[in-house]
MINU-383885 format. One record per residue: residue number from 0; residue in three letters; z, x, y of N, C-alpha, C, O in turn. Coordinates in pm, whole numbers, plus 32768, in hexadecimal, padded with zeros to 4 digits. Atoms other than C-alpha are relative to their C-alpha. Last residue first. Layout:
BEGIN
{r NUM,ALA,{Z,X,Y},{Z,X,Y},{Z,X,Y},{Z,X,Y}}
...
***
This chain:
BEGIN
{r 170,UNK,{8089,7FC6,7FED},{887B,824C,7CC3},{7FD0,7FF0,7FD0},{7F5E,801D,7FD9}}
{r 169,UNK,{8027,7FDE,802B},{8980,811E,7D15},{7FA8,805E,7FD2},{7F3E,801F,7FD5}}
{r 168,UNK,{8069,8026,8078},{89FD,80A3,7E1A},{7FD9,8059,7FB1},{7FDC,80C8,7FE5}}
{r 167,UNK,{801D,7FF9,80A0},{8B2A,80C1,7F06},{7F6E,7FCA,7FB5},{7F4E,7F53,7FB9}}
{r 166,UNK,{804E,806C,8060},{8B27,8050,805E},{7FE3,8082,7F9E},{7F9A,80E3,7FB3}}
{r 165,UNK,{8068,7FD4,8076},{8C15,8103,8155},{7FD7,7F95,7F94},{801A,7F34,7F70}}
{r 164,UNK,{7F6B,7FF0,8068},{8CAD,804A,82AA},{7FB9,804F,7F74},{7F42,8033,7F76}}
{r 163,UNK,{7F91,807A,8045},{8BEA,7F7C,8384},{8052,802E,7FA9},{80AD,7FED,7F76}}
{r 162,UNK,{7F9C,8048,7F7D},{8B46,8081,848F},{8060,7FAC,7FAB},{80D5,7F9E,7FD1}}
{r 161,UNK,{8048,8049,7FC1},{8AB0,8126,8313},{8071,7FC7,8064},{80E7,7FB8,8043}}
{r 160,UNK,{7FDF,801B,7F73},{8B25,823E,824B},{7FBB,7FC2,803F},{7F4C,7FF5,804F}}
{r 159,UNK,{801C,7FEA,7F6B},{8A7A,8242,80FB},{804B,7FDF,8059},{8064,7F68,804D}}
{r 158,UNK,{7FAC,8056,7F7C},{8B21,8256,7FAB},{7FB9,8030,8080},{7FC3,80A4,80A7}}
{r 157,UNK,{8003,7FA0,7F7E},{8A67,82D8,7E6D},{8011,7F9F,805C},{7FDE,7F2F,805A}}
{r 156,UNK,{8009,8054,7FB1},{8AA2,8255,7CF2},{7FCC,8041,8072},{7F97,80AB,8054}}
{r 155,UNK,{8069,803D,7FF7},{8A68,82F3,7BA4},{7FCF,7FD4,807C},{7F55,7FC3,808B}}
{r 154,UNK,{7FE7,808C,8092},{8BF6,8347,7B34},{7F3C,7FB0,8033},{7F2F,7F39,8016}}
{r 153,UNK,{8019,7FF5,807B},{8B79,84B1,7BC1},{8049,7F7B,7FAC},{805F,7F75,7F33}}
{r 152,UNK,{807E,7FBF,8009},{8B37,8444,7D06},{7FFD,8002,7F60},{7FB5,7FBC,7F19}}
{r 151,UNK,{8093,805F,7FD0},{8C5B,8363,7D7F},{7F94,8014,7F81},{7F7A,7FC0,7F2A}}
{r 150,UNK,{7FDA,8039,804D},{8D2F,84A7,7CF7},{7FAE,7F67,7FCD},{7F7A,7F47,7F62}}
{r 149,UNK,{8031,7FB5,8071},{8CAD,8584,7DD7},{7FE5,7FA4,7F72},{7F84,7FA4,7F27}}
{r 148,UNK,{8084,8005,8022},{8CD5,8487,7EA2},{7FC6,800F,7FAD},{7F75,7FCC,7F6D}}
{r 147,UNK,{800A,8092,8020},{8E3A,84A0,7EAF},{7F8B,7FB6,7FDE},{7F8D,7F52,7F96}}
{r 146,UNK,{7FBC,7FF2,806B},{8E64,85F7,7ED2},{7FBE,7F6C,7FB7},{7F7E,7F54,7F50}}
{r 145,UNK,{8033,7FB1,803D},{8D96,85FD,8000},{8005,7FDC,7F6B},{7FA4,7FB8,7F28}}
{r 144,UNK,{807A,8096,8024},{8E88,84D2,8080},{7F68,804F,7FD4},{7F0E,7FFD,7FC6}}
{r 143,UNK,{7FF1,8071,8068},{8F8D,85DB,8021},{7FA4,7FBB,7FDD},{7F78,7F9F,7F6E}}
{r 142,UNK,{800D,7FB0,8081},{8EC3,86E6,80F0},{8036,7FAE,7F94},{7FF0,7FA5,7F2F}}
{r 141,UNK,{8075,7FE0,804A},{8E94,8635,8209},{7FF7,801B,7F8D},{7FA2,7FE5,7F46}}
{r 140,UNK,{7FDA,7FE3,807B},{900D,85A1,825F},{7F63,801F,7FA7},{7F50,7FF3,7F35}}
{r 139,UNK,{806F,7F7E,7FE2},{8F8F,8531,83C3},{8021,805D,7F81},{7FF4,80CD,7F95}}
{r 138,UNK,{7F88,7FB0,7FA0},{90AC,840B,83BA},{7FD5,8096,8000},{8024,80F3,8011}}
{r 137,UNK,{7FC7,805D,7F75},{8FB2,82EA,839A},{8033,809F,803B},{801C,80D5,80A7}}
{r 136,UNK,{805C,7FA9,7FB6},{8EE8,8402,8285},{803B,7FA9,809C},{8013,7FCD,810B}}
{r 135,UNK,{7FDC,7F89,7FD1},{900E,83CD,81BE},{7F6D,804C,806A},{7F52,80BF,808C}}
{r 134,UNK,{7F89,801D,7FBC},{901C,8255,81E2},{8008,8099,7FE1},{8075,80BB,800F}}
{r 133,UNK,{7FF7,801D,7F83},{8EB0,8241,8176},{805F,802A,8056},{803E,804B,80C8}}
{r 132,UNK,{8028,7FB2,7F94},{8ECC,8305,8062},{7FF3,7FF4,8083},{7FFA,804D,80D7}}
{r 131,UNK,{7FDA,7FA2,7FEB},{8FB7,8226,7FCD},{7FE9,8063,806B},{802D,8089,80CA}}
{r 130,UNK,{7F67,8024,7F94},{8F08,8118,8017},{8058,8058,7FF0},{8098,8057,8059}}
{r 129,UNK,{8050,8016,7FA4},{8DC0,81C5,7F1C},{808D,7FD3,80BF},{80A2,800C,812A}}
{r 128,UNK,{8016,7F84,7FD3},{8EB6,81FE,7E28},{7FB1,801E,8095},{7FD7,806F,80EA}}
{r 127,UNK,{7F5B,7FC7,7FD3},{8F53,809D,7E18},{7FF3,8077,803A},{8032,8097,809F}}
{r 126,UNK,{7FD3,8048,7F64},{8DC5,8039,7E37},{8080,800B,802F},{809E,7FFE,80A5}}
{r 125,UNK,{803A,7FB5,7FB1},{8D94,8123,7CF5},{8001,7FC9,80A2},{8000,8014,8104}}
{r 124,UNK,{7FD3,7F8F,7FD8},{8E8F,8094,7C4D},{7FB3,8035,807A},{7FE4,804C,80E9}}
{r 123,UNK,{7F75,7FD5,7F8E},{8E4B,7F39,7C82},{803B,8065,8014},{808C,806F,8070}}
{r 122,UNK,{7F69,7FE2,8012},{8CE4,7FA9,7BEA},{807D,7FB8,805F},{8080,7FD2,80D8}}
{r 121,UNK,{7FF1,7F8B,7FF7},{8BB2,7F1D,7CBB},{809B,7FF6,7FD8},{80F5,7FB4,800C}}
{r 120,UNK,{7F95,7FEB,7F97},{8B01,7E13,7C61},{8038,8069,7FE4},{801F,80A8,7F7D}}
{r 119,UNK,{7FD7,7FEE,806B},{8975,7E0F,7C61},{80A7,801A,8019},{80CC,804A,8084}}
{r 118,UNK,{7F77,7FA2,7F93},{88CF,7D3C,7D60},{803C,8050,7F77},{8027,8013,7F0E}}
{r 117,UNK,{7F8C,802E,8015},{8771,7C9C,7CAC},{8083,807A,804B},{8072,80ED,8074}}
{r 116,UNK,{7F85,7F7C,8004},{863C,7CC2,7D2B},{8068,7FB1,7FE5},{8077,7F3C,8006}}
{r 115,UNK,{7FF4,7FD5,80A4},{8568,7B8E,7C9B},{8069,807A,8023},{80C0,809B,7FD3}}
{r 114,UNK,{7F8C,805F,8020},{8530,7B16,7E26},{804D,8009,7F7D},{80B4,7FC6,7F77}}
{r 113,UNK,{7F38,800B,7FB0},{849D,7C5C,7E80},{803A,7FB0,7FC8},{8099,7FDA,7F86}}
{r 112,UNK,{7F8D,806A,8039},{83A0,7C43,7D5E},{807C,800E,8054},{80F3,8007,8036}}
{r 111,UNK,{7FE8,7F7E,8038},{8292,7D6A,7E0E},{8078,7FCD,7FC2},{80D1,8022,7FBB}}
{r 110,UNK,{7FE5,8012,80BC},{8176,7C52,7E03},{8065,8074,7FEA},{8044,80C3,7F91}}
{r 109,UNK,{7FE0,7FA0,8043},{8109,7CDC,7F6A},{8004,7FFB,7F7A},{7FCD,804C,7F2E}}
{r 108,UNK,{8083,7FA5,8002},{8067,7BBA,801B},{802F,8057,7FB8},{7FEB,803F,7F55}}
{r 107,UNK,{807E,802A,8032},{816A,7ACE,7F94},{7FA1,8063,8020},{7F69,8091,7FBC}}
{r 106,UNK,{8027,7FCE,8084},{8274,7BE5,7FC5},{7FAC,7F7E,7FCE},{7F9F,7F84,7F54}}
{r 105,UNK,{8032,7F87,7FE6},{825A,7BEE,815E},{7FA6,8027,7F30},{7F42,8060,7F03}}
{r 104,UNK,{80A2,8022,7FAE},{82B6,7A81,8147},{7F93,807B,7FDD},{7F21,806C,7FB1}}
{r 103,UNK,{802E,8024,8046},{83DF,7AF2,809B},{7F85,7FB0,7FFC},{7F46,7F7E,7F9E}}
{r 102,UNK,{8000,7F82,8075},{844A,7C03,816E},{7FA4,7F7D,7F7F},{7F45,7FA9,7F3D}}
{r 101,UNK,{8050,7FDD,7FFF},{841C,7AD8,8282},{7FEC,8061,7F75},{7F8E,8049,7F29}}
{r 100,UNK,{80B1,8060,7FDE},{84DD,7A0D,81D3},{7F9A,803F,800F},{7F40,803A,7FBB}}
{r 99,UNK,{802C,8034,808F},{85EE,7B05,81AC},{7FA2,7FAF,7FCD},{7F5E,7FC2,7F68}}
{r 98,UNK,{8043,7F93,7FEB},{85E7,7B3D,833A},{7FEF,802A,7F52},{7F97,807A,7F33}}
{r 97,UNK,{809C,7FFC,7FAC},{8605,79F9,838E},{7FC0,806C,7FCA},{7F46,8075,7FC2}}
{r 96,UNK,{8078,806F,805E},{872D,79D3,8285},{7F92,8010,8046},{7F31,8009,7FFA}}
{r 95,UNK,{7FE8,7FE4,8089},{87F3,7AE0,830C},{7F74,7FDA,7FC9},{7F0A,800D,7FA4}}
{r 94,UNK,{7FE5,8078,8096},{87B5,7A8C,8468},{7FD8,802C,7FAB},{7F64,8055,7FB1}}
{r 93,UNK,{8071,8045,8023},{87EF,7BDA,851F},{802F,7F88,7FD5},{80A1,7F6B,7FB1}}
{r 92,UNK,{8056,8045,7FA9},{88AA,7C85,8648},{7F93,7F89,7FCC},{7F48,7F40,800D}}
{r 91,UNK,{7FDC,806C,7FBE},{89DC,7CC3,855A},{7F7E,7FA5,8053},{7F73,7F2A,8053}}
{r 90,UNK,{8003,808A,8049},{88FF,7DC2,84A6},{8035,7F78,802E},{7FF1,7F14,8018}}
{r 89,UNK,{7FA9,804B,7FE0},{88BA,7EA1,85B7},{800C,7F94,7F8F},{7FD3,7F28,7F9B}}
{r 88,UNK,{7FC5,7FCC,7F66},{8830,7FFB,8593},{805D,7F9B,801F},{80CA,7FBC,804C}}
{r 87,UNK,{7F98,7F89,801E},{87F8,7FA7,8426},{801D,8022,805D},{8083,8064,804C}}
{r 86,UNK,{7F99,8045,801E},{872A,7E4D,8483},{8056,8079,7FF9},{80AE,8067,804D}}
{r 85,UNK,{7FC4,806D,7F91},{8649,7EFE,8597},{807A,7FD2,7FA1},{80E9,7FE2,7FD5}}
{r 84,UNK,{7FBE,7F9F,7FBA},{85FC,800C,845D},{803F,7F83,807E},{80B2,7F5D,806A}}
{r 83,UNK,{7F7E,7FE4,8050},{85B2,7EE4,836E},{8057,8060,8061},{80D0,8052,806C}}
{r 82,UNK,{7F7D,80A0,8005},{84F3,7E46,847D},{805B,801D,7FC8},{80CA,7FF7,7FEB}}
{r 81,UNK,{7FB9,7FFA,7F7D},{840C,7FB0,84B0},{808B,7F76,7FE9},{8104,7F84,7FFA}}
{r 80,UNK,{7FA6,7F7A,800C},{83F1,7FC6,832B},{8031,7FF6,8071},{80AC,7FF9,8079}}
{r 79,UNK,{7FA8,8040,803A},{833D,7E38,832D},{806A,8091,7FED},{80D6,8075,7FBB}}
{r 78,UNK,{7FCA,807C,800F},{8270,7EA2,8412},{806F,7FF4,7FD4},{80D3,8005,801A}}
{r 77,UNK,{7FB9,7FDF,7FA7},{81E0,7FF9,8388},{8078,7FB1,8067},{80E0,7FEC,8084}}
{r 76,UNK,{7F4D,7FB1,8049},{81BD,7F5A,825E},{8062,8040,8060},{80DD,8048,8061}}
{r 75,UNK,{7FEF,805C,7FFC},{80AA,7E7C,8314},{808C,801D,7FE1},{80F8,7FE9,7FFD}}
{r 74,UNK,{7FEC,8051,7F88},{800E,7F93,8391},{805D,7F9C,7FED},{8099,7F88,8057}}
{r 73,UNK,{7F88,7F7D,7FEF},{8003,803A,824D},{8025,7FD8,807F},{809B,7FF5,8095}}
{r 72,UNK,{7F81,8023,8028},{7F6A,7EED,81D1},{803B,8069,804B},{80AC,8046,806E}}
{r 71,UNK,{7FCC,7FAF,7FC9},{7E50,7EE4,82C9},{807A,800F,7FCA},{80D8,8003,8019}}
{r 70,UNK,{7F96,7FE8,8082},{7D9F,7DD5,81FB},{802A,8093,8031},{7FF5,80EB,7FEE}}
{r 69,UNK,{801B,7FD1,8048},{7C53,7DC5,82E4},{8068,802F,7F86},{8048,8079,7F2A}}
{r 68,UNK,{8060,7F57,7FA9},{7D19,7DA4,843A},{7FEB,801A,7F5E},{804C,804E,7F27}}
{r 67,UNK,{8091,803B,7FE5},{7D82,7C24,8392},{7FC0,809A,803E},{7F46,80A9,804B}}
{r 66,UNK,{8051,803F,8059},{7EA3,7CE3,82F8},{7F8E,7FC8,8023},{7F31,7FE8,7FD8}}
{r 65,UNK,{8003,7F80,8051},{7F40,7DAB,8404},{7F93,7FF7,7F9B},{7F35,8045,7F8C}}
{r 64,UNK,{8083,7F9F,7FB4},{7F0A,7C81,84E1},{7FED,8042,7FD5},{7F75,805B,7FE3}}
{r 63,UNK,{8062,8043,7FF7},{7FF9,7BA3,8409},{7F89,8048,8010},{7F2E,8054,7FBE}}
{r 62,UNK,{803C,7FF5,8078},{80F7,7CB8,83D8},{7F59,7FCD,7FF5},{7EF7,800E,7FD1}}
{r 61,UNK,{803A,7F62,8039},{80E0,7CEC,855D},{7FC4,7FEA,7F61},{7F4E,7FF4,7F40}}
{r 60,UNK,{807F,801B,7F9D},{8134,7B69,8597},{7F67,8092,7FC7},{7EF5,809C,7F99}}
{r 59,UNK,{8036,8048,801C},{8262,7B68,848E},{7F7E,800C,801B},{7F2E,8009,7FBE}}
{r 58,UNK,{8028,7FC3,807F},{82B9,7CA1,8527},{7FDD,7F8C,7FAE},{7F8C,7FC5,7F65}}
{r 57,UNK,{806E,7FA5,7FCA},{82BC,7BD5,8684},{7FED,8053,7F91},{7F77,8075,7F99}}
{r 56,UNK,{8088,8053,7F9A},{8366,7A91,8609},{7F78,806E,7FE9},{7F0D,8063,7FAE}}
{r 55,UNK,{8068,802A,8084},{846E,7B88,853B},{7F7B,7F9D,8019},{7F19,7FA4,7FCF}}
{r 54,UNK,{8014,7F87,804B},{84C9,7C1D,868E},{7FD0,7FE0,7F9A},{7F5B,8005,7F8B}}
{r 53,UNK,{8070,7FB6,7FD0},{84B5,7ABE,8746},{7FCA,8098,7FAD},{7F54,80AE,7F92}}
{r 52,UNK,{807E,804A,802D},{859E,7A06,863F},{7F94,8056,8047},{7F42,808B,7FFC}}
{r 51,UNK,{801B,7FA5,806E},{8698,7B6A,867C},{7F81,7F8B,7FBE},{7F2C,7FB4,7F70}}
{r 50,UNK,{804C,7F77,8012},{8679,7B31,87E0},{800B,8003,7F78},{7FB9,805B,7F5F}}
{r 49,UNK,{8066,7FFE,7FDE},{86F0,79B8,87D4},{7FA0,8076,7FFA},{7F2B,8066,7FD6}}
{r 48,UNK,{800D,8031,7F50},{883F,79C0,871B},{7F3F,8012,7FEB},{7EFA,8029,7F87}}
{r 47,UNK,{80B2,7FD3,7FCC},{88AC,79A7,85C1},{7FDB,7FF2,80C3},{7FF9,7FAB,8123}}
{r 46,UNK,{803B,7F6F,7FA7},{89A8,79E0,84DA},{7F87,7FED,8026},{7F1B,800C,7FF5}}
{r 45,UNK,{807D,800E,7FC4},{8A67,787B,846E},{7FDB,8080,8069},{8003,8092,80DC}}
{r 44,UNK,{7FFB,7FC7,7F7B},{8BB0,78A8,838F},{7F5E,7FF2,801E},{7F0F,7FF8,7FC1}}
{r 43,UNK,{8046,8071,7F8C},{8BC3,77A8,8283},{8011,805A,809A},{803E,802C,8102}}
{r 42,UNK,{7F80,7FF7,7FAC},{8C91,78BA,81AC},{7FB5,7F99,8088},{7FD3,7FA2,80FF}}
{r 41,UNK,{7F7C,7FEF,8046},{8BCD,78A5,807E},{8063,8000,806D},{80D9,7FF2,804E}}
{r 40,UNK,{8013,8061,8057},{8A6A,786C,811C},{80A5,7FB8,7FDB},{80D0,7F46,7FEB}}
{r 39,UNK,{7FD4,8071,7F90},{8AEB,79AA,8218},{7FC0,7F57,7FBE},{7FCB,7F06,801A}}
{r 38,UNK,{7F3D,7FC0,7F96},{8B64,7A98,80D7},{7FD6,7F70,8079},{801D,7F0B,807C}}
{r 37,UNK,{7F9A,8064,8088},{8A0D,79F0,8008},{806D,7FFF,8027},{80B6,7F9E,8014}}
{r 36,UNK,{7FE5,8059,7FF8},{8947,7A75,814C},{8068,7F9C,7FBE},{80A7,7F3B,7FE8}}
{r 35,UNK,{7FC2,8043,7F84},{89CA,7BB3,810C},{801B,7F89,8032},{808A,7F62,8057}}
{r 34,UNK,{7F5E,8012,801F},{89A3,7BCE,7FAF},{802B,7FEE,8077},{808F,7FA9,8087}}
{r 33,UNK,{7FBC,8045,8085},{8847,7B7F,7FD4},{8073,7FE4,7FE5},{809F,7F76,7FC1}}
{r 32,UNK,{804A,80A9,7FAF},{87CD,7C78,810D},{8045,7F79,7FBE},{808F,7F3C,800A}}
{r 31,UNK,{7F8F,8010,7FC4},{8897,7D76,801C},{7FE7,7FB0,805F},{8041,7F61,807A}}
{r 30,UNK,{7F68,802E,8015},{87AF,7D33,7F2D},{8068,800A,804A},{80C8,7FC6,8025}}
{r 29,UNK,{8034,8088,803B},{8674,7D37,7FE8},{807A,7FBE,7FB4},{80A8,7F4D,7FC2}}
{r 28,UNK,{8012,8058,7FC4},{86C6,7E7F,8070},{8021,7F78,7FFB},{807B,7F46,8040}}
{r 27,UNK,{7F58,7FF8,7FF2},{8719,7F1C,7F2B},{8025,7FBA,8097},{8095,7F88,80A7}}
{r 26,UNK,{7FC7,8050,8050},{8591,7EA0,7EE8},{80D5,7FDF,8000},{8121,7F82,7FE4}}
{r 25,UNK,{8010,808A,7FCF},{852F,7F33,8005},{803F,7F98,7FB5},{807B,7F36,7FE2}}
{r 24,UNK,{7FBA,7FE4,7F9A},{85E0,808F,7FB0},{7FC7,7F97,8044},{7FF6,7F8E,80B5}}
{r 23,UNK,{7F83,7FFB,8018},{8555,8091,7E4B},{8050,7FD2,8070},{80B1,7F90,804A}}
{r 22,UNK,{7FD8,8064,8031},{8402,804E,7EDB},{807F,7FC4,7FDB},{80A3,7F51,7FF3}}
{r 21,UNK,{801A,806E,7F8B},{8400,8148,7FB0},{800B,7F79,7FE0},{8036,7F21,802B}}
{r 20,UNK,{7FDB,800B,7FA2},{847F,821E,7E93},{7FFD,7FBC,8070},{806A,7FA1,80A1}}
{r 19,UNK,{7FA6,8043,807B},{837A,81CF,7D8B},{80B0,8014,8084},{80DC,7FA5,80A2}}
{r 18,UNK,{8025,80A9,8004},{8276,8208,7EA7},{8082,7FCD,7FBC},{80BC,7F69,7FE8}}
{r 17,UNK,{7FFB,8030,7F77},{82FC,8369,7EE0},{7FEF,7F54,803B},{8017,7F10,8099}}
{r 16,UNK,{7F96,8005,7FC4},{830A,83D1,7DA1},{802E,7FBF,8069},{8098,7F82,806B}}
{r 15,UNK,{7FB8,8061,8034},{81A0,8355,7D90},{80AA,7FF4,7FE0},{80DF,7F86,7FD3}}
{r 14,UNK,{8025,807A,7FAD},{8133,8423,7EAF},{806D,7F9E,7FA7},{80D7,7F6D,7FCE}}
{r 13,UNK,{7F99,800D,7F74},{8206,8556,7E05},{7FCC,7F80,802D},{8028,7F2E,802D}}
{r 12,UNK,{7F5E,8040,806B},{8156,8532,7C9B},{8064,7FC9,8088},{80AA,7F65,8094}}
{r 11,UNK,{7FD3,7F8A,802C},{7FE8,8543,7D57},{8080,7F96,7FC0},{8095,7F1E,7FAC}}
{r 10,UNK,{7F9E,801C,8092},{7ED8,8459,7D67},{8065,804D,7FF8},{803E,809F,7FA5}}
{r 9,UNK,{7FF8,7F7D,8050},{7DD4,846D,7E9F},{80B1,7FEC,7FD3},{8113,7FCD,8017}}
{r 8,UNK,{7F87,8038,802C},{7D73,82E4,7F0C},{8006,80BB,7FA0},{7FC5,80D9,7F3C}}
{r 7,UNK,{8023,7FC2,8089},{7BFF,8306,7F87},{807E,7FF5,7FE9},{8094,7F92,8030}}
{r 6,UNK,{8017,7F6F,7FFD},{7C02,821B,80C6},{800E,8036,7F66},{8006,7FE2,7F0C}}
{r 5,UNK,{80AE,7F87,7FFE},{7B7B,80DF,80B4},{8005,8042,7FE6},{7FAA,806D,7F9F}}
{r 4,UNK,{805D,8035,806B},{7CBF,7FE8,8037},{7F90,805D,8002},{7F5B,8087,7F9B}}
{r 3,UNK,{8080,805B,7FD5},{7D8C,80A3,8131},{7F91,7FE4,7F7A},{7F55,8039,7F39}}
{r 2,UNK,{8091,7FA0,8003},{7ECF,81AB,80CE},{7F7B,7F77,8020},{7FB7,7F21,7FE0}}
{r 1,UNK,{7FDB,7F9C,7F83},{803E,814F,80E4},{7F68,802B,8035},{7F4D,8070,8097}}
{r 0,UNK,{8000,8051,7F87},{8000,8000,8000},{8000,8054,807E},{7FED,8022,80ED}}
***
């Protein structure tokens, strides 16, 4: 999808690394898009204002155009990567559900089974471990919450730092 229906399409092991990854990392997207909404579904809380309908409006708009310009998928990917980046700068700013829609709008033209991802769950250990680390990296305690990772890592898992606190998943 990174490359144009015309052009010659050159094969290596790294491109497709690289695909299988992008994918991986839409798809982990897609689930945590999922479990989120299900958190504000589940807790009748309502996330939405006016800029974040306009933001998915206008990548909505783009995808559209991306596609009628002769099937411009890489264009189109480009899109739907900029929104994810807008949502990771601010997640509060979005609707959940608007912006799961679109993702799933995006996967009729695509066929890449967003809605089929499934969430996978994560140890209660490893989320005890994971809050652990948190509360030693509160009190600048690097090297524990080092320690702590380490640990993360080799039961399979890997913890990102994000504005909301660390997210656990899977490798």
């Amino acid at each position: 999808l990174t490359a144009h229906y015309r052009t010659k399409l050159n094969f290596t092991w790294e491109s497709l690394r690289g695909a299988q990854q992008s994918l991986e990392r839409l798809y982990g997207f897609a689930s945590l898009l999922k479990a989120e909404v299900g958190k504000i579904k589940n807790s009748k809380i309502k996330r939405q204002n006016d800029n974040s309908k306009l933001k998915i409006e206008q990548a909505e708009n783009k995808f559209r155009n991306s596609i009628f310009d002769d099937l411009n998928t890489s264009k189109a990917l480009a899109t739907i990567w900029d929104l994810i980046k807008q949502y990771n700068k601010n997640p509060s700013a979005f609707d959940l559900k608007g912006l799961l829609k679109f993702l799933y709008g995006v996967d009729r033209v695509f066929g890449l089974r967003l809605k089929e991802v499934k969430r996978e769950e994560i140890p209660a250990a490893i989320l005890r471990l994971a809050e652990e680390r948190e509360e030693y990296r509160k009190q600048k305690d690097w090297e524990k919450a080092d320690e702590i990772r380490k640990k993360i890592v080799q039961a399979g898992y890997v913890v990102g730092d994000t504005a909301e606190g660390a997210r656990v998943k899977k490798i």
